[in-house]
N, C-alpha and C positions, 0 to 999 in steps of 0.2 A: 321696752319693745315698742317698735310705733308701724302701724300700718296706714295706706290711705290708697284713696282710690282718686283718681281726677283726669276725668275722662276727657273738656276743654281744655286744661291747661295743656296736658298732655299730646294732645291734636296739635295746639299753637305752638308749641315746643319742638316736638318729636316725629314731626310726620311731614312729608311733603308731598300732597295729593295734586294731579294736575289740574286744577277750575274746578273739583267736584267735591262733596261734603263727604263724610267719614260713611254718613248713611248710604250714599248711591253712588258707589265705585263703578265703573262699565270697564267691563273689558280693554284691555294696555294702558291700565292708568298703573299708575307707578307708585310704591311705597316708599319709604324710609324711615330707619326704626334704630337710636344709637341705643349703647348703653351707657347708666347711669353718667360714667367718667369723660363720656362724649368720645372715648377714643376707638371704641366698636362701631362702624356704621354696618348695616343691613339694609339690603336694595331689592327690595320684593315685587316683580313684577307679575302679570299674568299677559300672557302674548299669542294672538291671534295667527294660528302657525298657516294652515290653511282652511279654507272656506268648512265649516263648521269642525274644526277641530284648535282647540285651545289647549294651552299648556303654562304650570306655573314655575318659575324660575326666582333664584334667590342669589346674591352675590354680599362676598364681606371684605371689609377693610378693616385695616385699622391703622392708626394716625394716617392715613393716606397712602399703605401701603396695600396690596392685594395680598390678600389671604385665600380664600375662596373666589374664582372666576364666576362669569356668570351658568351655571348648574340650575339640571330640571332638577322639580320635583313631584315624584308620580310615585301610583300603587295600581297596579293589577288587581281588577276583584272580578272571580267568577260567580255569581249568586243567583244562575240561572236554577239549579234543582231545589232550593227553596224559591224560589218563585214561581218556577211550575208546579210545585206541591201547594201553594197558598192563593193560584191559581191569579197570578198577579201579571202585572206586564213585563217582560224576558228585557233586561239590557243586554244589548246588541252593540252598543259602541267597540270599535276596535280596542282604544283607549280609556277606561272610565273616568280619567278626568276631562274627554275629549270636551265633554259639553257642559263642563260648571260654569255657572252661572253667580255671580260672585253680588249676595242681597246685601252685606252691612259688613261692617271692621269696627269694631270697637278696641281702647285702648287701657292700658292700668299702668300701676305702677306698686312695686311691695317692697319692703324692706325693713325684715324683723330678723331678731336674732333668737335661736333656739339651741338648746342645749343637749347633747347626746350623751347616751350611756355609756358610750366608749367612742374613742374618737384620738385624733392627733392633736385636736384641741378642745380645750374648754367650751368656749364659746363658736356658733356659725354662724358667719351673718348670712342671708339668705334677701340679694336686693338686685330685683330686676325691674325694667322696662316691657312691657310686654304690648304686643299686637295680635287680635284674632280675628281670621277673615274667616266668614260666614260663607258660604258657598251652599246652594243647591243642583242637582242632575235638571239640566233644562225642562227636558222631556216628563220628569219621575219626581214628583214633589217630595215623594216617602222617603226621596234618599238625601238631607242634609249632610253636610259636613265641614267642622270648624278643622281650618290650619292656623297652629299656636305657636308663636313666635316670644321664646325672651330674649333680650339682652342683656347678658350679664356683662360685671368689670371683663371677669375672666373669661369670658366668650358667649359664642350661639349657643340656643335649644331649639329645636321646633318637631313637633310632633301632628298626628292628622287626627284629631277626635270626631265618633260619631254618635250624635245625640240618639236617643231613643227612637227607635224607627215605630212610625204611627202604626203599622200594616204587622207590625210583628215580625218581618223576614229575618234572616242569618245572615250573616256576611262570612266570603271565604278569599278572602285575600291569599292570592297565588305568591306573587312577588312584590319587590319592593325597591322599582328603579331609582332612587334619591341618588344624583350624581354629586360629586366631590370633586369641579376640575382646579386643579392646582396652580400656580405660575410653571414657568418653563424650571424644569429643575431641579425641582422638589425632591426630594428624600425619602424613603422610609424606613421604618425599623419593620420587619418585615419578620413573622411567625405563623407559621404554618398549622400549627395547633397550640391549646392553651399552654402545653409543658413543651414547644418547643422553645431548639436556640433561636435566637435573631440575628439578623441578616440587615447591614442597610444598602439599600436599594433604589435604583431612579423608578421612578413610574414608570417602566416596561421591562416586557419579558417574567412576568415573577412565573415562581414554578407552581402556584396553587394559590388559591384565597388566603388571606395574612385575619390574624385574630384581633382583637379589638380589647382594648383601645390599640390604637393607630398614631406613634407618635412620627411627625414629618417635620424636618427641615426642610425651610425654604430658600431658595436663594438670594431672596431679598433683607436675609438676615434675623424675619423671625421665624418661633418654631409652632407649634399646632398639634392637636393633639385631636383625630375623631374619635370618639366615645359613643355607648349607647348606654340608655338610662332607664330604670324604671322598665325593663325587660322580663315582665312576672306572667305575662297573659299574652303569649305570644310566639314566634321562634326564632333563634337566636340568628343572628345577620354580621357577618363578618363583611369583610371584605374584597373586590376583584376589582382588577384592571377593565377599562371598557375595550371594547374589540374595536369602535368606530369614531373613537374620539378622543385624541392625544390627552393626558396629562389628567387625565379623568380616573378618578376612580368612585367603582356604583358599590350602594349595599347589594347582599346578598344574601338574601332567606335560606337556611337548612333546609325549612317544609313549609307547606301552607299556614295559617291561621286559621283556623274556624272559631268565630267568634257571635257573640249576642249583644246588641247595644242594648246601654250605652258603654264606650267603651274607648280609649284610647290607641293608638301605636305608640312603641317606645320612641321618649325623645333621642333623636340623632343629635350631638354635640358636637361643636366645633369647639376647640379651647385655644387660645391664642394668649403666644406671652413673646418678650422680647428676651428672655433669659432661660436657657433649656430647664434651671432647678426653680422657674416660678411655674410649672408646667404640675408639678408634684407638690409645693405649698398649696395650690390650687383645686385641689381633688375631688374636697366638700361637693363642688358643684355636683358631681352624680349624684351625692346625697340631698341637696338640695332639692335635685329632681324625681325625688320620689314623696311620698305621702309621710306624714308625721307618723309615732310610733302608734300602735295598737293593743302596745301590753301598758296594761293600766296599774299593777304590781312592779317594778320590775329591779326591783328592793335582792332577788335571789341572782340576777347577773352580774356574777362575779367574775374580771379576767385575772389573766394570772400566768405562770409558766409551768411548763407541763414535761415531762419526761416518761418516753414508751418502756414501760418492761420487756424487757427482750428478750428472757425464758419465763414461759408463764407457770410457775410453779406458785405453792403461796407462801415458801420463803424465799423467792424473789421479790415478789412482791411487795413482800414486807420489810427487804434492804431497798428496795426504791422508794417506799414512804419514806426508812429511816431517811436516806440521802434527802429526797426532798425536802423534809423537813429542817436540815443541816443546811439548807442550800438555800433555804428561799425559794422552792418552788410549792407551787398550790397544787401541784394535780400530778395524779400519774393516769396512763394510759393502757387500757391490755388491747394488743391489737388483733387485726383479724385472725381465725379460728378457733375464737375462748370458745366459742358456740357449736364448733363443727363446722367442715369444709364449708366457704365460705360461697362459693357460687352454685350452690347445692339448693333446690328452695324445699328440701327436706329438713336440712339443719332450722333449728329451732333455734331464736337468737332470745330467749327466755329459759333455755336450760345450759347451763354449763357442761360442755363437755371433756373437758381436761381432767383426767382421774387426781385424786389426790387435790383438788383445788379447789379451797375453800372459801368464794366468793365474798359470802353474807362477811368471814368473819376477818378479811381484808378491809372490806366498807369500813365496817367497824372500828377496827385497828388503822386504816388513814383519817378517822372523825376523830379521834381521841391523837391526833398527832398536827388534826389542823389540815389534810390533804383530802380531798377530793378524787373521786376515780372517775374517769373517762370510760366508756365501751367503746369499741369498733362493729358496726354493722355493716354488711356488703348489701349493693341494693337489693340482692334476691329476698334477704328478709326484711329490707324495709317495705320493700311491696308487698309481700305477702303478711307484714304484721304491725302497720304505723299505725294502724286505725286504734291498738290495744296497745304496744310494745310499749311506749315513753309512759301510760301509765304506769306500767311495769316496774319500769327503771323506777321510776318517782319513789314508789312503793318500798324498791330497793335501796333507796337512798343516793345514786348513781348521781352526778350532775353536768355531764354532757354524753353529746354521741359524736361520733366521728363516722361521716357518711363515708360510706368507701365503692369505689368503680361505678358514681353514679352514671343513665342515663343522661348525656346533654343536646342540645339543639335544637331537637322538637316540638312543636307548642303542646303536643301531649305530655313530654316529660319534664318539659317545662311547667308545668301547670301540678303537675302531680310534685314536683321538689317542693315548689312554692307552697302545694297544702303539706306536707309533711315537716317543714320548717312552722307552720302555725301549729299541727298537734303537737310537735315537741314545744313550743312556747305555750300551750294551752296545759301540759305535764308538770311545764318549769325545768324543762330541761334545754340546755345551750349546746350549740350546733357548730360542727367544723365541715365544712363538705371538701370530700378530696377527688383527685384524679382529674377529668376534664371538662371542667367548669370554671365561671370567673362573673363575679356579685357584679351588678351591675347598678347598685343604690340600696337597695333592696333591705339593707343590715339597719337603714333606718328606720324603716317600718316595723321590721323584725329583730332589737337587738340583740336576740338571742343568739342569731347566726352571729358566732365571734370571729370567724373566718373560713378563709378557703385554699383550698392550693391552687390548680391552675395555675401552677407555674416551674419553670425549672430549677428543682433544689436542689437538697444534695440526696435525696434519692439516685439522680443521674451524676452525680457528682462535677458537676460543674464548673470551668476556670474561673480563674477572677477578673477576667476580661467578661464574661456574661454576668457575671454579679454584679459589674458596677453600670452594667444596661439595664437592671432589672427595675430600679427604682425609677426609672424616665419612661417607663414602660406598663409592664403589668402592674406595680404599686399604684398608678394612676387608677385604678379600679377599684383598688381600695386593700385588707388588708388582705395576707397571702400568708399561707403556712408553708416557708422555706423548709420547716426541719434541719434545725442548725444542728450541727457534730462537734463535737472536738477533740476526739480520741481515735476515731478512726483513719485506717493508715489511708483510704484511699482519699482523702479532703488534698484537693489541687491548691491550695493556699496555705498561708502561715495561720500560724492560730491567732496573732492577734488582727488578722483580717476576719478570723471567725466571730473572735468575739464582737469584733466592732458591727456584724449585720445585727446584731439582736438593738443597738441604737439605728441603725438606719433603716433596717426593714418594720414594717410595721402591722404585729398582730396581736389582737389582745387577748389570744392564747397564744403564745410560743411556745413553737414547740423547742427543746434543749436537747441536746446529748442524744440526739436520734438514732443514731447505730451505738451508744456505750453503754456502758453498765456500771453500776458505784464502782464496784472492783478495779477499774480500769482508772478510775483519778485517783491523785498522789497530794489532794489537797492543794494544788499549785494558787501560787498567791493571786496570781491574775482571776484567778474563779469569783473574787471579789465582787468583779464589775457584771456580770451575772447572778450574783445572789443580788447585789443593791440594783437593778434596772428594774424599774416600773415596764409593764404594757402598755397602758393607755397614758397621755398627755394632758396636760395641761396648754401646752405651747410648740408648736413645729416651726424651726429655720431649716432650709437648705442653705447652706452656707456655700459651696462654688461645687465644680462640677461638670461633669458632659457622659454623656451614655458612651459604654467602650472607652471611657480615660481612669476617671476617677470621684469622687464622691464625699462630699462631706457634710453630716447633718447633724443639727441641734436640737435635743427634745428635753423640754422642761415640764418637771413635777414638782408642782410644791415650788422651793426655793433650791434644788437643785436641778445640775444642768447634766446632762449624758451626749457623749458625742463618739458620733463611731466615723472612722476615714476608712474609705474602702479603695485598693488601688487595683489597677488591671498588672497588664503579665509581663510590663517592662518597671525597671526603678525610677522612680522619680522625686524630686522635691516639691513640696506645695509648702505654701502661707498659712496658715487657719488665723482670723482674726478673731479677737473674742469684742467689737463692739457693739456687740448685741447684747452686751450683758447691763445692767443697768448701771450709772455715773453712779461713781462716790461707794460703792460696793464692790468689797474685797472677795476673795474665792479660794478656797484650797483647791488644788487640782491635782487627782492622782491619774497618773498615764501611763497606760500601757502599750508595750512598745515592743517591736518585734529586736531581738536579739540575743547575736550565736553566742555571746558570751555568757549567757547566763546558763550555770548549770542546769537545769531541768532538759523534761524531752520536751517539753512545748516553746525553750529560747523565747517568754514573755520577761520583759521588763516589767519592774513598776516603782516610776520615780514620783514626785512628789514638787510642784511648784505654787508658789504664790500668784493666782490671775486678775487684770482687772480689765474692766473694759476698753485700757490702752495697749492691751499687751496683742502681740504680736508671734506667734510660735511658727519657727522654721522646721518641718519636720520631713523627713529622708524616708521615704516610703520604699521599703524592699520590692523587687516584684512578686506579684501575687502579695502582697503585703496591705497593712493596715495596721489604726492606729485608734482604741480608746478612753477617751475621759469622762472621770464622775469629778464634777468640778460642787463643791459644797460651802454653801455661804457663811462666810465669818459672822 
C-alpha cells in the first residue's frame, strides 16, 4: 500500500493557473486537473457573470474528446430561520454562490489499495489526483466552503464540503443545480424509478426525472456513466432535463437537506470509458467514494445464496433447509407476514404469528444442517422497533433482515435507513434492503448491507431484452437482488439464460428459486452451475457486450472461472474468447446450453470441453437465450 501527498510537484505537473500562485486565485482564473493516466482533463473555472454575481463552472474531456461541456455548478441554501434565531446576519443573495470569494486551492494525490468484505474483486485500487478550492461568502466570514474535485483513471468526483461553521448556524440546502451539458447527441438509458424498464433516449422530451446512475452514449463514441456517491446524509437526487438549456441535464433533489457542519454533499460522478463493459468493471469507484468500513469484527459476514420459503409452515421450512443444504445454498428466507399484516404497525415483528410454526426450532434445525434464516420486516416495524428488534434476532440466532417497502428519497428517510443499517451491524446482523432504493457506496462503510433491489427482477418478470440492460445500468451502483426463478412458468427466457444471471448479476446474497419450491425441481443436471457458483469474487471481466443486445462476463474464485452469456429477444451468434485465462494453463469447461433436444422441461444442455487461453468458442444464442460455464483448472 503506498500513499503521498505532494502538493509542489503536483502544482508543476497538474494545474495550469493563469500568472497566479495556488494560494491567491482571483476570480476567472482558470483550473486544470488530469487524472493519474493523463487521459481525464477537468477545466474548472469560476466566471464573473454579472457585476457582483459569480458563478463556478466545470468541463471534462478525455483524450481530447468532450465528455462534459462547459456546466455550472451551484446549491441553493436558505439558512435565514437559523440565523434569525442566532440573531446573525440574513443572506440575502439571490444565488448563494453569487459572492464566493475563492481564498486558496490546495492539491494531493492518493493511491492505495484496500480490500473488501465482499466485492467483485479481491483487491481495489483507490488512485486519484485531487484539487480543493477554498471558497468564502464575501460578505459572511462564518460561511466557508471547500469544492472537492478528484480525478480518477475511471472518471470525475466532485462534491461541495462545509467546514464547521464558527457561529453555530444550520444549513438548509433547498436544491441542487449541478448541470450535466452533454455533446450534441447524447443518449440515455432512461428510468423513471429504481424498479422501472429503461428506455434509450436523446436529451429531450423525457416523460419524468430518470434514476441514477445515468448510463449516456455519446456521439463521439464514448460512453459515460453519472452516478452519486456516498449519499448517507442527504436526499436522494436523480435526474431532469433543463428547460433553458439544450443538451443539459441538472440534479434533482426529492427534498431539502437540513444539515449541521461539518459536513459534506454527495459526490456527483462522472464515469467515462471508451468500451460500454469497461463502464461495469469500473464500479469500485462509488465505493471508493465513500469512507473505509466501521465494523471492526467483521469475522460474522457471511455471503451466500439464499431461497424464499413460499408456504410458511415448519415443514416447509424444513424441506427448504433440506434443499438448500443439497444445493449449496446458505440461507433460507420467510418472507413478509411471519409476524402479522405486514403494514400494520400493530403487528409485532418479535412474535411469530403463523399458528403451528415453530421458529426457535427451524433456527435450530437450519444450524445443524449448515443454513442460516433470513427474516422479512416491512418498514412499519422497522420504525417502530430497530432501536431493540436486531438484538432480538441476535438473540434468536437469525442472521439477516430483509428490509421490505422501505421509505426512499428523503434526507429524513434517508438518514433513518442509514441508522438502521448500523443497529443491524452493531446486532451482527446482514442487511438486503428491498423495493425502491439503490446503495449508492455505502456497503463499504457498512458491509453488512449485502444488497439491494432497486431494480427490475423477476418479480415483474421481465424480457431478456431488459436483462441484458440491466448490468450497464443499475449494476453500476453496485450489487442488486434480481430474485432469479427457474421453475416458474411466467420466466420470459430460457433457463439457461436464467442460470447464466447468477455469473453475471452480481450480489453477495442471491437470491435463487424465487417463486419455487424443492418440490418443483427434477434434480435437472444444469442445477450444478448454481450449487458450484460462489457470490463474491476474486476477479471481474466483462468480456463484450452492449445494453439491449447482449452480455457476457467472467468472474473468478479461487482457480475457477464462471461465465454467464445473457442474450436479448432476437437469435444470435457471438465469439467468447477465453484469453484472459492465464498462458500455459489448461481448463475443463462444463457448458450449459440451451436446447430442444434434450429430454427435460428446462431443454439445458451440459457438454464438456477442454479450454485454454487460445481457444475460441462460437456459440448460437436462442432468443431470449443464454449460455453458462464453470470452467476448472487442470
Amino acid at each position: 500500500m503506498k500513499l503521498f501527498f505532494s502538493y509542489t510537484t503536483l502544482f508543476l505537473l497538474l494545474f495550469t493557473f493563469s500568472s497566479v500562485s495556488s494560494q491567491s486565485i482571483v476570480p476567472g482564473s482558470e483550473k486544470t486537473l488530469y487524472s493519474p493516466d493523463r487521459n481525464l482533463e477537468i477545466k474548472i473555472a469560476q466566471k464573473q457573470e454579472t457585476p457582483g454575481q459569480r458563478a463556478f463552472f466545470y468541463q471534462v474531456n478525455y483524450k481530447g474528446k468532450s465528455v462534459v461541456l462547459e456546466s455550472r455548478m451551484d446549491l441553493q441554501l436558505d439558512n435565514h430561520l437559523s440565523e434569525q434565531a442566532m440573531a446573525l446576519k440574513v443572506d440575502k443573495q439571490e444565488r448563494w454562490f453569487d459572492n464566493l470569494k475563492i481564498t486558496g486551492a490546495f492539491t494531493s494525490t492518493k493511491d492505495t489499495t484496500w480490500s473488501p468484505v465482499t466485492a467483485e474483486r479481491k483487491e481495489i485500487r483507490d488512485h486519484y489526483n485531487a484539487l480543493t478550492i477554498e471558497t468564502v461568502k464575501e460578505d459572511n466570514s462564518i460561511y466557508p466552503m471547500f469544492i472537492e474535485f478528484r480525478a480518477y483513471n475511471e472518471g470525475l468526483a466532485f462534491r461541495f464540503f462545509f467546514p464547521e461553521n464558527v457561529k453555530g448556524t444550520y444549513y438548509r440546502i433547498m436544491a441542487e443545480h449541478t448541470e450535466f451539458t452533454m455533446p450534441e447527441n447524447t443518449k440515455a438509458w432512461h428510468a423513471s424509478w429504481a424498479q422501472a424498464p429503461y428506455q434509450l433516449l436523446n436529451l429531450k422530451n423525457w416523460p419524468d426525472e430518470s434514476e441514477r446512475p445515468l448510463t449516456l452514449e455519446l456521439s463521439n463514441g464514448l460512453y459515460a456513466c453519472l452516478a452519486e456517491a456516498q449519499m448517507v446524509d442527504y436526499a436522494r437526487t436523480k435526474f431532469k432535463l433543463s428547460t433553458t438549456k439544450p443538451n443539459t441535464i441538472l440534479t434533482s433533489m426529492y427534498t431539502p437537506a437540513d444539515l449541521i457542519s461539518p459536513f459534506g454533499t454527495p459526490w456527483r460522478v462522472v464515469m467515462v470509458a471508451e468500451k460500454y463493459t469497461d463502464l461495469i468493471e469500473n464500479n469500485y469507484l462509488l465505493l471508493n467514494l465513500n469512507t473505509p468500513s466501521k465494523i471492526k469484527d467483521e469475522s460474522w459476514i457471511k455471503p451466500g445464496k439464499i431461497i424464499r420459503v413460499m408456504t410458511q409452515t415448519t415443514a416447509d421450512a424444513k424441506a427448504n433447509i433440506d434443499f438448500a443444504a443439497k444445493h449449496n445454498l446458505q440461507y433460507i428466507l420467510f418472507d413478509w407476514k411471519w409476524y402479522g399484516p405486514a403494514y400494520s404497525f400493530k403487528s409485532d415483528a418479535t412474535k411469530v404469528a403463523i399458528p403451528n410454526f415453530d421458529l426457535p426450532g427451524i433456527i435450530n434445525y437450519g444450524k445443524e444442517k449448515g443454513i442460516g434464516v433470513w427474516l422479512y420486516v416491512n418498514l412499519q416495524g422497522l420504525y417502530m422497533q430497530s432501536d431493540s428488534l436486531f438484538k432480538v434476532y441476535q438473540k434468536w440466532g437469525v442472521k439477516g433482515v430483509k428490509f421490505g417497502f422501505v421509505q426512499a428519497g428523503s434526507h429524513r428517510w434517508t438518514t433513518w435507513l442509514e441508522k438502521a443499517i448500523q443497529q443491524a451491524a452493531d446486532a451482527k446482523i446482514m442487511v438486503n434492503i428491498h423495493d425502491d432504493w439503490r446503495p449508492t457506496g455505502e456497503q463499504r462503510t457498512w458491509p453488512n448491507l449485502m444488497t439491494s433491489e432497486g431494480i427490475r427482477g423477476n418479480e415483474e418478470m421481465p424480457d431478456a431484452t431488459s436483462n441484458t440492460v440491466m448490468p450497464f445500468t443499475r449494476y453500476i451502483a453496485g450489487a442488486a437482488d434480481y430474485t432469479l426463478c427457474y421453475y416458474d412458468k411466467r420466466i420470459k427466457t430460457t433457463h439457461a439464460h436464467q442460470l447464466a444471471m447468477a455469473a453475471v448479476y452480481y450480489s453477495p446474497i442471491q437470491t435463487l428459486y424465487w417463486y419455487d419450491e424443492p418440490s418443483f425441481s427434477k434434480d435437472e443436471p444444469e442445477l450444478e452451475f448454481w450449487d458450484q457458483i460462489p457470490t463474491t469474487w476474486d476477479e471481474t471481466k466483462v468480456l463484450q457486450g452492449a445494453p439491449g443486445q447482449y452480455i457476457t462476463t467472467a468472474r473468478r474464485k479461487g482457480n475457477d472461472w464462471f461465465l454467464g452469456t445473457l442474450n436479448n429477444t432476437e437469435a444470435k451468434t457471438v465469439r467468447i474468447k477465453f484469453d484472459f485465462l492465464p498462458k500455459g494453463k489448461t481448463f475443463d469447461a462444463k457448458i450449459y446450453s440451451d436446447d430442444d433436444k434434450i429430454n427435460t422441461a428446462t431443454k439445458v444442455a451440459v457438454t464438456t470441453k477442454r479450454i485454454n487461453n487460445t481457444t475460441v468458442l462460437e456459440v448460437n444464442l436462442k432468443a431470449s437465450g443464454g449460455q453458462a460455464i464453470w470452467l476448472q483448472m487442470k
